[in-house]
N, C-alpha and C positions, 0 to 999 in steps of 0.2 A: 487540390485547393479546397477550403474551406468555405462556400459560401453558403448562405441562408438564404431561402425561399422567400421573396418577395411576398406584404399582403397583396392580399387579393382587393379592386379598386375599392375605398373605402372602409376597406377592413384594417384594425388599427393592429399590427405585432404586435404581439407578447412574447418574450423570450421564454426560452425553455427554463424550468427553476431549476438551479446549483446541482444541488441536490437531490438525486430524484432514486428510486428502485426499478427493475427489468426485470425480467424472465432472463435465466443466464443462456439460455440459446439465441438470445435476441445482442449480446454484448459482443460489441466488436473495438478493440484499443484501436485507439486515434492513429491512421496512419503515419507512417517516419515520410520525410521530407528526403524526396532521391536524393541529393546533394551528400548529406547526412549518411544515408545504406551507404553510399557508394565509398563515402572518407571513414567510415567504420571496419565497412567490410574489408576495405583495402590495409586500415592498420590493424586489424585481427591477424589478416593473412603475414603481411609481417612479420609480429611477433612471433606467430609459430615458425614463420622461415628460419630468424634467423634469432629469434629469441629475444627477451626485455632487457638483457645487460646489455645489447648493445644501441637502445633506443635510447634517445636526447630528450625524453617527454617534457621533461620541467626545465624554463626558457627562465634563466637568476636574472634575466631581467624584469621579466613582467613580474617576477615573485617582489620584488626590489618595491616595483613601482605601485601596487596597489595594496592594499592591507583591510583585513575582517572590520566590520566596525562592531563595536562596543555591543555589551551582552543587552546594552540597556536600549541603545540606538536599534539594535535585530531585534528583540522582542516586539518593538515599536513599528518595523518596517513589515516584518513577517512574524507576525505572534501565534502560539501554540494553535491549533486547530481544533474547533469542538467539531461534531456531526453534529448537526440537530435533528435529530430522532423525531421530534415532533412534527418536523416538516415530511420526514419518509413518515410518518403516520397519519397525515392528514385526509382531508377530504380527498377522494379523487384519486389516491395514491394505489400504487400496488398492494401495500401491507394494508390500505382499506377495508379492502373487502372482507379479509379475513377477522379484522378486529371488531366489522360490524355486525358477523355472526353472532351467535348466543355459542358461551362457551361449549356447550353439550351438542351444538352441532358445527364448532367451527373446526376439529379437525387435527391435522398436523402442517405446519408452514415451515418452509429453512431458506433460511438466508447462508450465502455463501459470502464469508470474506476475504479479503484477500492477507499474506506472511504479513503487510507493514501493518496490519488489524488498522483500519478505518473504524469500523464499528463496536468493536469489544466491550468497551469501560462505559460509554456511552450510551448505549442500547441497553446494558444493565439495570445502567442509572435510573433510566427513561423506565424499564419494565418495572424495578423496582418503586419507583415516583408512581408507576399506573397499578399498584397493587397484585403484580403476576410476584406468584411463588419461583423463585428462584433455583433451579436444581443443580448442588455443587455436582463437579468430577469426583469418579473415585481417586483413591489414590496408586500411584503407579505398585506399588505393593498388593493393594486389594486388586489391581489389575491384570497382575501376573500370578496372583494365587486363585484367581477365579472369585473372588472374596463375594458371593452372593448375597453378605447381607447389606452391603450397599444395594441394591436392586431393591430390597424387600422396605428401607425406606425413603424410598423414591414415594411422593402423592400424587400416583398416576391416576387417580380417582378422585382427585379433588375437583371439585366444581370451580376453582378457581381458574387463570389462564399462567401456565404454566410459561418459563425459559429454560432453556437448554443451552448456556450461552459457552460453551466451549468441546462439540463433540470430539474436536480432535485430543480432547486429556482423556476419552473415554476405551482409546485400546493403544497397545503398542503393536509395535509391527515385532511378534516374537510369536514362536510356538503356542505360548500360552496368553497370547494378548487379544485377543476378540472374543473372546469366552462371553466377558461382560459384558461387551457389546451386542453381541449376539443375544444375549439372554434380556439385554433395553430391545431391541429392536423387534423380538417376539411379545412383548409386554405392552410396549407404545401400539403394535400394529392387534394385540384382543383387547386393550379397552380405552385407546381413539381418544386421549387426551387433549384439551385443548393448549398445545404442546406447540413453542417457538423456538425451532435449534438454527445455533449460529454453527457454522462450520468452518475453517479454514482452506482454502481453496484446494493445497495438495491434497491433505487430507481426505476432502471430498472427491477428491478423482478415486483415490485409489480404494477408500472402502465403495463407491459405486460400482468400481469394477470387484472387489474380493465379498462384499454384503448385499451389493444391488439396495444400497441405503437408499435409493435416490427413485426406487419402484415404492416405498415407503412415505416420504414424505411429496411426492410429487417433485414438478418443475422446481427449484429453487429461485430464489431471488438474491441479484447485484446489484453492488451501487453501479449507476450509469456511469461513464468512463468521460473523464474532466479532460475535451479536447481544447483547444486553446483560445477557444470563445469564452469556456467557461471558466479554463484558470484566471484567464484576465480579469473577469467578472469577482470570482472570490478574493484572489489575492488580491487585487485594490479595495476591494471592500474590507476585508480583512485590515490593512493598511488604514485605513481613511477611519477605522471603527477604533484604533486601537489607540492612535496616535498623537498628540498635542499638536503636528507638524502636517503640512502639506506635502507631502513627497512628491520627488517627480523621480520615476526609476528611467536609467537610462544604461544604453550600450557603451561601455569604457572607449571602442574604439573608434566609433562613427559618430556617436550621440544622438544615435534614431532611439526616439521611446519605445522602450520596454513594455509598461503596461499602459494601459489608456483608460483616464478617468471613465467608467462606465454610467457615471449616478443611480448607483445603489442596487435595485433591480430593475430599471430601464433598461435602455436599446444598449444593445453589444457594439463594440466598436465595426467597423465595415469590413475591417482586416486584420485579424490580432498580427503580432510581431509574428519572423521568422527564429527570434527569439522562444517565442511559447511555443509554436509550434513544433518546434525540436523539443521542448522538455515535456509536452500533452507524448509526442512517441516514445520518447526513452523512457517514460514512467509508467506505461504502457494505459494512462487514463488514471493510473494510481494517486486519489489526491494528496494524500498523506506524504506519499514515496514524492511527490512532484513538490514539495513545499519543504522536504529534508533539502534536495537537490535546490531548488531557488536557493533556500538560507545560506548554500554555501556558495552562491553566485555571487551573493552582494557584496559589495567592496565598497570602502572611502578609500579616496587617496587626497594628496597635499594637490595644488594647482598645477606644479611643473610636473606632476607625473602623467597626468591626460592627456591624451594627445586633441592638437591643438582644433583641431573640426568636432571634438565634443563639445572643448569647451565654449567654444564658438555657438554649438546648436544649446547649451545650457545657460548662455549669460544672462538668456533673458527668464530662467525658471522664476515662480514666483513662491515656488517653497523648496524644500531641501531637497540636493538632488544628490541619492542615491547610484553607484554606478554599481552595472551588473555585467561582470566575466563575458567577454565573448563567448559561444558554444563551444566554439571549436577546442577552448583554453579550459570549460568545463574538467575537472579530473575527476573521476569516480575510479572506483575499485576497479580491480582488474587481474583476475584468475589467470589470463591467459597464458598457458605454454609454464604454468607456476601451480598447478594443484595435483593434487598425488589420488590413486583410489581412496584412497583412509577418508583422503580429504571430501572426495565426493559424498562416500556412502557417507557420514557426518550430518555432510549436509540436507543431506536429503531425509534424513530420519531427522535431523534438525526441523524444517520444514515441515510432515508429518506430525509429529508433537508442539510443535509451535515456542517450547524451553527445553532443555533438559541439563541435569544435572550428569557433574562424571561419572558417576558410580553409577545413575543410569544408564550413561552413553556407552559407559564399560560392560554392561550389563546387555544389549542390545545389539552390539557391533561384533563382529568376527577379528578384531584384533585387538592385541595386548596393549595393557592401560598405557604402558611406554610409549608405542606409535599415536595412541590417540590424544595422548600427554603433546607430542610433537604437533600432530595436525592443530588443535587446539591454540598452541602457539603463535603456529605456524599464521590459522584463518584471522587470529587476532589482531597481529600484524600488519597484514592487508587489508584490516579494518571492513573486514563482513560480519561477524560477528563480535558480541560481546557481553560481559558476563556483570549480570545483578543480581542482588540479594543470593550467588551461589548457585544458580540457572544461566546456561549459556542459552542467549537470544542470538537471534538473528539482526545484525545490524540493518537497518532502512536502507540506508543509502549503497550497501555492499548486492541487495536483493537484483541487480539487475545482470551483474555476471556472475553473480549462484544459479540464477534460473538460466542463462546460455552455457552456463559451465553443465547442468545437469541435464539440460536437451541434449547436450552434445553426445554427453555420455551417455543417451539413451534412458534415460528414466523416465518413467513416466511423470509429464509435468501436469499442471492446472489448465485450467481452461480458461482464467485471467492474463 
């Protein structure tokens, strides 16, 4: 259970802020709700028994009876998400201390992110707006050729405050791919940059474990993990900030509220939904990852498609009321008993690099462009991945049985 600490007599709460940073040995994802282990673990077990052709997941009638709303009505309901950087830099904050040093003795700082990047574009924006020099990746080319003269201009001697906003473009997982890295990580550690690298969570495992990167820039810092106190918090804020309309979100089948007016940053509701708190687990704290998942919750339907104790608990809304997917009816990706090695390894250098293009991935992997032609297909399909500007991504919403699909198979995963 979720509760919060009573003040103490006289003393007024203050809620914890949205958004906040940690020390990543301090981040623990929001517990999953027994109920939930139990009906997951139980259709996992399943499908490996007896396999997914023979499972009835999709029910033509609840498909029938509710329907996505409108690109304009979702923007409105759950709109795109910034970070705000300004708030993880404020007073008080983790990233404080570090930005209150003087360049020349603040050092090296890393922030860990997480595959659905929270922070990436954001943090850029922000370092760029605060005058930090920006340091591109090399290129996967100069990265396999050992290409030194990227190194050489790197302003690791600049009096300015340096970003590092994507280690994981700085090696590949190949014979000749840490050269470079290795040769940044002898350079940052003799002349002590005032140097901010963002990392990608795999990523970060695994050069701690093959570079010991993580003896280099110290403890890293995470975003704190959005349990279902605080999704409630943002997503109505989010909602209420964006919108011309009053929402009221509600459960399709019961008509118990969903999210609960919080007023802005005041007091958290007493008890967020069984609602959020299945999606604060399944996203594992990830806000990004938990707001791809809402968007596809939200549904309109006509009057006779509701059943009839919603609509009952909604006649008296006094703004529009939004219905939201049971849990249980929630569909996400689903690897199980359906992905192949090809498919693994894939993904997991997927993961590692954060993009890659085929002729990279061909370049990288131990099998022929034809099988990885097929997996590619194949991960498309099942909607985990997917491919822009000619870089295969990682799909958001697919992230959650890539990373139990690569536990499974014993990879070493992230510590998000």
């Amino acid at each position: 259970m979720e509760k919060s600490q009573p003040p103490a007599p006289g003393e007024e709460r203050k809620p914890e802020p949205i958004w906040a940073l940690l020390p990543l040995d301090e981040f623990r994802p929001p517990a999953s709700a027994a109920p939930e282990v139990v009906r997951s673990g139980l259709a996992d077990l399943w499908k490996r028994l007896v396999g997914r052709e023979h499972q009835d997941d999709d029910d033509p009638r609840a498909a029938a009876s509710l329907r996505s709303p409108s690109q304009e009505l979702l923007d409105w309901a759950a709109p795109a998400p910034v970070c705000p950087v300004d708030r993880l830099a404020g007073a008080d904050s983790a990233l404080a201390a570090w930005l209150e040093r003087e360049p020349e003795s603040a050092g090296v700082l890393s922030v860990v992110d997480s595959p659905v990047a929270n922070l990436d574009q954001d943090l850029s924006e922000w370092a760029a707006a605060e005058g930090f020099t920006l340091l591109p990746p090399p290129t996967a080319a100069q990265t396999l050729q050992g290409d030194t003269d990227w190194l050489d201009t790197l302003p690791l001697n600049s009096p300015k405050r340096l970003l590092l906003p994507n280690l994981e473009r700085c090696f590949l997982r190949h014979h000749n791919g840490l050269d470079l890295l290795r040769g940044l990580i002898d350079r940052i550690d003799q002349q002590q940059p005032a140097l901010l690298i963002v990392c990608q969570s795999w990523a970060w495992r695994f050069l701690s474990l093959v570079t010991q990167v993580d003896a280099l820039c110290g403890a890293p810092l995470v975003l704190a993990p959005f349990d279902a106190r605080r999704l409630n918090r943002w997503l109505s804020n989010c909602a209420e900030a964006s919108s011309p309309y009053d929402f009221v979100f509600r459960e399709a089948r019961t008509g118990k509220t969903v999210l609960e007016r919080s007023g802005g940053d005041g007091e958290d509701p007493p008890d967020p939904s069984a609602f959020l708190k299945h999606l604060a687990a399944a996203s594992r704290g990830d806000p990004y990852l938990a707001w791809h998942i809402w968007r596809r919750s939200l549904l309109t339907a006509r009057d006779e498609n509701v059943d009839n104790a919603a609509k009952e608990a909604a006649a008296d809304d006094a703004g529009y009321t939004i219905w939201v997917r049971p849990w249980e009816e929630v569909k996400l990706p689903d690897l199980t008993r359906r992905a192949s090695k090809e498919d693994g390894m894939f993904l997991y250098t997927l993961l590692l690099r954060g993009a890659l293009s085929f002729d990279l991935a061909v370049a990288l992997l131990p099998h022929s462009s034809d099988r990885l032609r097929h997996s590619l297909q194949h991960l498309s399909r099942e909607g985990v991945i997917r491919q822009k500007d000619g870089l295969w991504h990682l799909a958001p919403i697919g992230y959650p049985t890539v990373r139990r699909l690569l536990i499974d198979e014993g990879y070493l995963s992230d510590e998000l």
